[in-house]
C-alpha positions as YAML, in Angstrom:
chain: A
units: angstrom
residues:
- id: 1
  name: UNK
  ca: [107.94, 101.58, 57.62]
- id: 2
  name: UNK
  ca: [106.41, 104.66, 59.95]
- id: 3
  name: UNK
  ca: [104.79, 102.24, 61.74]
- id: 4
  name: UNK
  ca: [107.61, 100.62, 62.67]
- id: 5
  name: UNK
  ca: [110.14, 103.71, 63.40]
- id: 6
  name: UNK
  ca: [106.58, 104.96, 65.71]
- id: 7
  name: UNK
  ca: [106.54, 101.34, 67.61]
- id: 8
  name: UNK
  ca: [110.30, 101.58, 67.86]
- id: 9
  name: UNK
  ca: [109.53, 105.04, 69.84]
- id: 10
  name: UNK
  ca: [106.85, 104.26, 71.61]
- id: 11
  name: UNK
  ca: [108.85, 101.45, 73.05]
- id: 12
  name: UNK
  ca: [111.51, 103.60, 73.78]
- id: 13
  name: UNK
  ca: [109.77, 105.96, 75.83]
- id: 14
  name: UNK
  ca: [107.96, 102.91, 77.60]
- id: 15
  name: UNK
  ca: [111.40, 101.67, 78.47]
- id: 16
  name: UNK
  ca: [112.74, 104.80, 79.72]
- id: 17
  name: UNK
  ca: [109.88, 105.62, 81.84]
- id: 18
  name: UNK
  ca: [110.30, 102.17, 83.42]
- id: 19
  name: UNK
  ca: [113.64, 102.79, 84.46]
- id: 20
  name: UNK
  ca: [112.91, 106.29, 85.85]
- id: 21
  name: UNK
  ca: [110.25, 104.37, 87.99]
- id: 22
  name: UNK
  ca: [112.64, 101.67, 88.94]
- id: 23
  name: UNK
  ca: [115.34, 103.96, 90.13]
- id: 24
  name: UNK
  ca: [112.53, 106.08, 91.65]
- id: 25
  name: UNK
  ca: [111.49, 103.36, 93.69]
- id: 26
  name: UNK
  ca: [114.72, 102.48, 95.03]
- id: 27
  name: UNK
  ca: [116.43, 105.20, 96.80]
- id: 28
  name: UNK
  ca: [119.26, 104.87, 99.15]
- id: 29
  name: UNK
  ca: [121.32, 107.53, 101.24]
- id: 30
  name: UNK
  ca: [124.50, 106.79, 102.62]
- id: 31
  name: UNK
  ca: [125.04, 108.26, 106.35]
- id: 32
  name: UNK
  ca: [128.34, 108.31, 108.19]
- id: 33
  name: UNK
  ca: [127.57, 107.45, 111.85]
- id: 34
  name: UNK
  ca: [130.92, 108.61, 113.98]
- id: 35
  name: UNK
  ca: [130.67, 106.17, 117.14]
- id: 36
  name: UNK
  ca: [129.71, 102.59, 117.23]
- id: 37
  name: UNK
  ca: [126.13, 101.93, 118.52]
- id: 38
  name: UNK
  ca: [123.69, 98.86, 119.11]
- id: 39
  name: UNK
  ca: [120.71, 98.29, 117.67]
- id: 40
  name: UNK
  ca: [118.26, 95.05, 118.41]
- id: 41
  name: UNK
  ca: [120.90, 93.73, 120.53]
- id: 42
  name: UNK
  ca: [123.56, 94.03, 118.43]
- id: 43
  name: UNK
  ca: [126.39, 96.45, 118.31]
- id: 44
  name: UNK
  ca: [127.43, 98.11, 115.06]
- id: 45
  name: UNK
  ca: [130.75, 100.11, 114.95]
- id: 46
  name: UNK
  ca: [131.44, 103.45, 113.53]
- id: 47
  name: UNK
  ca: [130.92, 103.80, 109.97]
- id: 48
  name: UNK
  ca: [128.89, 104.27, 106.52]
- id: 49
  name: UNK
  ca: [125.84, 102.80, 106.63]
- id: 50
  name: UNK
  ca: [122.90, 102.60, 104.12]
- id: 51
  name: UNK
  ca: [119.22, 103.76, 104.49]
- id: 52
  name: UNK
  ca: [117.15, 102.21, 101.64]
- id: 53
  name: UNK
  ca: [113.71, 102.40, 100.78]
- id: 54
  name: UNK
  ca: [111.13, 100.77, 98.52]
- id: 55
  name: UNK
  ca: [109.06, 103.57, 97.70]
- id: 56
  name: UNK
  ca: [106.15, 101.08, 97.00]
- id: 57
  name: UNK
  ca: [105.89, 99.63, 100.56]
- id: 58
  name: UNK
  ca: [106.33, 101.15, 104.17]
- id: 59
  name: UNK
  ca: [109.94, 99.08, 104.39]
- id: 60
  name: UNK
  ca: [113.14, 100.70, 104.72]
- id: 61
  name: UNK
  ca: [116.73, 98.84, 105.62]
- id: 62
  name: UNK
  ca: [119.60, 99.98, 106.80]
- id: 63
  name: UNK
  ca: [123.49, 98.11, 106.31]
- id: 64
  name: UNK
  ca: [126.58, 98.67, 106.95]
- id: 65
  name: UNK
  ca: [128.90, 99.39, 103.45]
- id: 66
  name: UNK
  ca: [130.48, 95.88, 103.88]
- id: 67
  name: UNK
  ca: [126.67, 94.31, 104.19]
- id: 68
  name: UNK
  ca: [127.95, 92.72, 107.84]
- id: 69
  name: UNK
  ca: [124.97, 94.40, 109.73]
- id: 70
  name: UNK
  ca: [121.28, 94.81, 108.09]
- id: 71
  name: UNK
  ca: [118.20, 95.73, 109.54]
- id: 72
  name: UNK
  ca: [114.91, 95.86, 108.19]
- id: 73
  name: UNK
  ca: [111.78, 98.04, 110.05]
- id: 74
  name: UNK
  ca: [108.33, 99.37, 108.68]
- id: 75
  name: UNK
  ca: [108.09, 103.08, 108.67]
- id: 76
  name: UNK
  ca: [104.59, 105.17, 109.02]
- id: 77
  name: UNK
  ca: [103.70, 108.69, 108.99]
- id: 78
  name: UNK
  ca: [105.49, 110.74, 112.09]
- id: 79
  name: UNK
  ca: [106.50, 114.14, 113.46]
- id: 80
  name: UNK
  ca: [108.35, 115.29, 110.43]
- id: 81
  name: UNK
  ca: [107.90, 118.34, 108.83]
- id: 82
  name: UNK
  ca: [105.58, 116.73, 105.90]
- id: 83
  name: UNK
  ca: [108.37, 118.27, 103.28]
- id: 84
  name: UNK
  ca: [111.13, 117.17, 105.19]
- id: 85
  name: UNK
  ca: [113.83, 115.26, 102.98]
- id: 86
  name: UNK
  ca: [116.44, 114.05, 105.06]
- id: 87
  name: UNK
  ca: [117.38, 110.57, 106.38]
- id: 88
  name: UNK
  ca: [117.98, 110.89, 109.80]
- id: 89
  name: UNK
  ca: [119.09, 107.95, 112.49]
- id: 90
  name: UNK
  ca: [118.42, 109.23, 115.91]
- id: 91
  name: UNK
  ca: [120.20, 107.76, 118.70]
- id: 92
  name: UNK
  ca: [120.02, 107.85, 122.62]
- id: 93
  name: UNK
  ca: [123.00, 109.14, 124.15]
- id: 94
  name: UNK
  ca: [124.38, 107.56, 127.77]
- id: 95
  name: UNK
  ca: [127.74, 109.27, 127.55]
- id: 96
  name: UNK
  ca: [130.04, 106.50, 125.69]
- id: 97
  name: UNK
  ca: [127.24, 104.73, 125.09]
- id: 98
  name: UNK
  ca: [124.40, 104.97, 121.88]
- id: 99
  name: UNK
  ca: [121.46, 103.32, 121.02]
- id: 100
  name: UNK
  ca: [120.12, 103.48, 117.86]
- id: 101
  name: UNK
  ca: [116.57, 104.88, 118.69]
- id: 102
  name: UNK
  ca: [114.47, 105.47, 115.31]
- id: 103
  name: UNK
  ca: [115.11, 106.27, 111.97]
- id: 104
  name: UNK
  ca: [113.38, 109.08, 109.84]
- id: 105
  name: UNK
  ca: [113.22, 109.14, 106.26]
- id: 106
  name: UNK
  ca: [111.95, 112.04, 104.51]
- id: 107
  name: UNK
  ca: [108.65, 112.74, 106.43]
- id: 108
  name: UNK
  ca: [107.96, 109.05, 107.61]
- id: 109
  name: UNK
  ca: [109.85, 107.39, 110.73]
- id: 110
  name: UNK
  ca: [109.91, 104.27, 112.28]
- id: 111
  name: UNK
  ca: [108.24, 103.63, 115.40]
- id: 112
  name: UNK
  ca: [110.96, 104.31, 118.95]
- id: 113
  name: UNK
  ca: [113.16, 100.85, 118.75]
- id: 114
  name: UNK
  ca: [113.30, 101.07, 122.51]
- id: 115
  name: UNK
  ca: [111.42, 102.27, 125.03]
- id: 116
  name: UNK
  ca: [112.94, 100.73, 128.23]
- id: 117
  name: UNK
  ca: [116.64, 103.10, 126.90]
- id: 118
  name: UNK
  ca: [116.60, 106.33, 129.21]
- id: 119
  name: UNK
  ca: [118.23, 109.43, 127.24]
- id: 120
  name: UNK
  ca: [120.42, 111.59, 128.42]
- id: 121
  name: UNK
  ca: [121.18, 113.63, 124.98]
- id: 122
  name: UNK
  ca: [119.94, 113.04, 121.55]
- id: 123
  name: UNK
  ca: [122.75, 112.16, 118.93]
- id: 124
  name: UNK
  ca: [121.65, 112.65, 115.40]
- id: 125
  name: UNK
  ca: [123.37, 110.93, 112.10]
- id: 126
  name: UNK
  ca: [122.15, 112.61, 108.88]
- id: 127
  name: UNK
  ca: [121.84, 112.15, 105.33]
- id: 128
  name: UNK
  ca: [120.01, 113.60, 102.40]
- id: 129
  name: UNK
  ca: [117.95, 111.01, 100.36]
- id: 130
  name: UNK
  ca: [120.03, 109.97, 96.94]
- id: 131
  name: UNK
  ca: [123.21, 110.49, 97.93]
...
């Protein structure tokens, strides 16, 4: 019978380690971007989007709340302070006009989406990771 009660907790603590690992590895920040923009071509209006990461690969997406818009992009080591936690779309300003231009998460960041876009200002949308 102690066998059984210690398998039954042993399990238990398995399980619950695997779902601390599974939400771990999913994170996702929700970020309220106040203007619409374009990204790869395509323009995205004002609104909540969603930054998610696997933590187990260098992919992150972002999607709008209703799931209309979603883009996918690798992210690598960047600028970022290295303890930086924020999720952070930067765009390029041209007065009326924004460009989605990278997006940092935490201390990584994607590469510049692009390069040919001449800024004027720097916009910023941010979020804390896990909200």
């Amino acid at each position: 019978m102690g066998s059984k009660v210690r398998n039954f907790f042993i399990a238990s603590i398995v399980m619950a380690t695997v779902a601390v690992a599974t939400t771990n590895a999913h994170a996702e920040t929700a970020i309220k971007v106040p203007f619409k923009f374009t990204v790869a071509g395509k323009t995205c209006p004002a609104g909540i989007y969603i930054v998610d990461r696997d933590a187990n690969s260098h992919l992150i997406k972002m999607h709008s709340r209703d799931g209309i818009q979603a883009f996918h992009w690798l992210i690598g080591p960047g600028n970022p302070n290295p303890t930086d936690n924020r999720v952070i779309l930067h765009f390029d300003d041209l007065g009326q006009n924004h460009s989605l231009r990278s997006v940092q998460y935490g201390s990584m960041i994607t590469s510049k989406f692009d390069d040919k876009t001449k800024t004027s200002d720097d916009a910023v949308a941010r979020g804390t990771k896990g909200q």
